[in-house]
N, C-alpha and C positions, 0 to 999 in steps of 0.2 A: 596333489590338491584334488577334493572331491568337485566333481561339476556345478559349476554356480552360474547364476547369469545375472547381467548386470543392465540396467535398464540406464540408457545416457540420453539424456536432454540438454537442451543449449539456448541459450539468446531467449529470456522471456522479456524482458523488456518492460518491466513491470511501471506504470504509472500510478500514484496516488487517486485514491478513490474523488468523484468519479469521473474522473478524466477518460478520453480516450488518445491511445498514443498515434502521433500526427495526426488527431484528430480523426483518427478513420477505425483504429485496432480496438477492440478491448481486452487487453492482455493480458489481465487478470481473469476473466474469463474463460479463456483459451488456457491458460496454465493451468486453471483447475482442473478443466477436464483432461487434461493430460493426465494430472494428478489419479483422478479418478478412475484414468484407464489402466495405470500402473497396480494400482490398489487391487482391482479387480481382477487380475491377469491373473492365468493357474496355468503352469505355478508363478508363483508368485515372485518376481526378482529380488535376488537377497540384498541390493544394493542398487542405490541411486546415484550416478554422476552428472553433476550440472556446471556445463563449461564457460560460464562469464556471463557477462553483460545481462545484471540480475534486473537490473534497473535500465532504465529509458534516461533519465537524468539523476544522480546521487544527491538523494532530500531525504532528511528522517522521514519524513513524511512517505514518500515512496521507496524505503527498506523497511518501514512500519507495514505497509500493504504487503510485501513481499512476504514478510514473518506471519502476517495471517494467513495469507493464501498456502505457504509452504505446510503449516499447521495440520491438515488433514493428509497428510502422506502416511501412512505407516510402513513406508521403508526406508531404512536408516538411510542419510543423504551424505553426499559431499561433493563440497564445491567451491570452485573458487573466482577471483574478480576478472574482470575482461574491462575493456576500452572503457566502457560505458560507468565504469564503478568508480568509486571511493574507496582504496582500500581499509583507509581506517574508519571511516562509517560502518561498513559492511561487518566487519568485524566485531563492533558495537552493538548493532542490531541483529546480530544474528552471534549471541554467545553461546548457543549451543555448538557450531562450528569451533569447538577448540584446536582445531588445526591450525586456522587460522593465525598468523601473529597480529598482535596487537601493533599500535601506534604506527601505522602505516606502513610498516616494513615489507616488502615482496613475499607473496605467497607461498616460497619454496617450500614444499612439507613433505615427510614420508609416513604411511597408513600401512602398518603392518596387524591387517587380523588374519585372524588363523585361520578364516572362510571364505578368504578373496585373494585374489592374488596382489603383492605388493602393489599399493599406490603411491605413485612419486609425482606430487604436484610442483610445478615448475612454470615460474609468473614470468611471463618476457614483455607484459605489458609495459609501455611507456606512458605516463599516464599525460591524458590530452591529448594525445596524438589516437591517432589508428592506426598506423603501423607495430610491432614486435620489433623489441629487440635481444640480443642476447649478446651480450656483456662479459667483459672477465670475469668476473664475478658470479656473473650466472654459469659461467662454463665449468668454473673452481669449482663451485656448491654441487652442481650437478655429477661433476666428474668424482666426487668424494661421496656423494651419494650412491651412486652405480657401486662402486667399487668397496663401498663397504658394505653391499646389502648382500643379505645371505642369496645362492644361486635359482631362485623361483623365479617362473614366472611373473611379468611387471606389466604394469597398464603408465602409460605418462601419462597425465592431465596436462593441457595447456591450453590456451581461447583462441588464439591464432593458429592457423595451420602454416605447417611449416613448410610448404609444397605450394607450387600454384593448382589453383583449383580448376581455372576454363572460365570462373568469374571475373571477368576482363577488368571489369573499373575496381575490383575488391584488389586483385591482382596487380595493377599500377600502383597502389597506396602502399604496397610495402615491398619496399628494399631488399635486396638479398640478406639472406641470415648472415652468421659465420658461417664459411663450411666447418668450421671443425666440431660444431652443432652434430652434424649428420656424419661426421666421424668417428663422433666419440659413439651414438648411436648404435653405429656400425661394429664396434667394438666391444658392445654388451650383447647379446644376441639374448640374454635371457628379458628384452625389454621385446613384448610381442606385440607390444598395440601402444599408439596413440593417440587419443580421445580431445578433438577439439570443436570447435562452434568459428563464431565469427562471421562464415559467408553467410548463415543464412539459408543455403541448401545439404542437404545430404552428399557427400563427396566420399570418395576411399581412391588412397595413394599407398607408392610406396615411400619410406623416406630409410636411409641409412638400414636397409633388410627389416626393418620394423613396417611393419601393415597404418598407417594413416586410416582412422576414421572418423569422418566430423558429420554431426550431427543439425540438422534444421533447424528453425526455430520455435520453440513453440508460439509465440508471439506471429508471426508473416514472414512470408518466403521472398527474399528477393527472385525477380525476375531474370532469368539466364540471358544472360545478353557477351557476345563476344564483343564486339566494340569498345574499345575502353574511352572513348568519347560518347558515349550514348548516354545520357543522365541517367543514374540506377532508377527504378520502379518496385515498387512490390504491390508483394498479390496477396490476398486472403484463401490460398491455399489449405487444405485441412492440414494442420498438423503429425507429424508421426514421428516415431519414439525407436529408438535404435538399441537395439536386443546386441549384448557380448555374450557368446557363453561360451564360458570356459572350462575345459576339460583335459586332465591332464598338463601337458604342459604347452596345447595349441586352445585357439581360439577362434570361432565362428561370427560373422555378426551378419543383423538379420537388421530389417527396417519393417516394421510393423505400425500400421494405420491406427489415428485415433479411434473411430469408431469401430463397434463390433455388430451393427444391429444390421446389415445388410441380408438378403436372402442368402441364406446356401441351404444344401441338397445333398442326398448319400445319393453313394451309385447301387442301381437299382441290383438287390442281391447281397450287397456290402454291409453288413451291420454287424452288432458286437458279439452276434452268435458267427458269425461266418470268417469275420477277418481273420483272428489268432488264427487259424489251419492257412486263408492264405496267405498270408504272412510269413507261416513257417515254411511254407512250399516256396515261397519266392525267394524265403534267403538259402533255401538247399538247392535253388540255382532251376525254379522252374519259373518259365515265363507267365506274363503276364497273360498272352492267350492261351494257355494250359491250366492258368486259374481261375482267369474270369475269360467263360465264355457266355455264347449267348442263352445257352442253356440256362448253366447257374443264374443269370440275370432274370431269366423268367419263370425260375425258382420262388 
């Protein structure tokens, strides 16, 4: 597989126009510009994953907002329901996701393009509830899925993280899994990554030799709190957008800031006449003080 990267967002929490969510967020606002920061980026990521809870409360009305705001993306997306959704609304409203199944059925899906590594979306939402669960049934589907997929590298999508996070009150609300969840895991090694949402903060685990990475919200950041008796809080933190990129048959991920319009600065001597030679000097194994000294600097 040629190197691609994949831009993952989580939890917008979207409210019908023009509310704001608890009264404090505008998270339709915030989505956008995320939108816009993905849009912008070079290069450009070949692919968007968004891990649940598209909506704040499931109302046509706020999956109608969500369908406008999601409208200005120009990278193909996918995604699937968390706590907060409707699966069979979502799917309604948003029929360009044909992954999706119709009539409320669990999100189980597989995305095989030839320019990303396999996608295996995998729903353990319980719906109402906030905890995951995973089920005979999700264990069957899943276990038939692994095993019949050709040997690529695999990304799971799922809204819950399957690990505890260090989010103490998120942490208390859900039950152990099955272990044989992070067994069967254990047992496909070609599954590299997977990609969930839920806390609210940026987190990376391991689960079953598979690399855990869960993504913020674009919407507001719960608050870290270890206490699981402390009332949760959240913050109007800036948002930021969680880079995969994969190459060959490993996988890198990065967490990169909404905004780009901050000061920065070359070092003095460093510009696009001078790097290439040191560059090439640094990877034939010369140091950093043999390439840039104070000299070149005041060159």
């Amino acid at each position: 597989m040629a190197s691609k990267l994949i831009a993952h967002i989580s939890d917008p929490h979207i409210v019908e126009h023009p509310k704001l969510c608890y009264d404090k967020v505008d998270t339709r606002a915030n989505l956008a510009c995320v939108l816009a920061r993905i849009n912008s980026m070079q290069p450009k990521p070949d692919l968007v994953v968004l891990t649940g809870d598209l909506v704040d409360e499931p109302t046509a009305a706020a999956y109608e907002t969500l369908r406008e705001t999601l409208a200005c993306l120009s990278v193909p997306l996918i995604l699937l329901p968390g706590n907060h959704d409707d699966r069979e609304l979502l799917a309604e409203s948003l029929p360009d996701q044909v992954h999706l199944p119709r009539g409320g059925e669990k999100a189980h899906f597989i995305i095989d393009r030839p320019d990303t590594p396999l996608i295996v979306g995998f729903d353990i939402v319980v719906p109402g509830s906030e905890h995951a669960h995973v089920g005979e049934e999700d264990l069957a589907w899943l276990a038939r899925a692994l095993r019949r997929l050709p040997p690529r590298p695999t990304m799971l999508m799922i809204h819950h993280p399957p690990v505890h996070t260090g989010l103490a009150f998120m942490d208390a609300m859900q039950p152990a899994l099955d272990p044989r969840f992070e067994s069967l895991i254990a047992r496909h090694r070609e599954v590299k990554l997977i990609v969930c949402g839920h806390v609210h903060r940026a987190v990376d685990a391991m689960f079953g030799g598979a690399r855990v990475a869960v993504a913020g919200s674009t919407g507001f950041q719960f608050e870290f709190a270890l206490d699981p008796d402390k009332p949760p809080r959240f913050s109007l933190e800036t948002p930021s957008i969680r880079l995969h990129h994969w190459s060959g048959d490993g996988v890198t991920s990065l967490v990169a800031p909404l905004a780009d319009n901050w000061p920065s600065f070359g070092f003095p001597g460093v510009d696009e006449a001078t790097w290439p030679e040191m560059m090439r000097r640094m990877r034939g194994g010369a140091s950093r003080g043999e390439v840039y000294t104070p000299e070149v600097a005041a060159d």
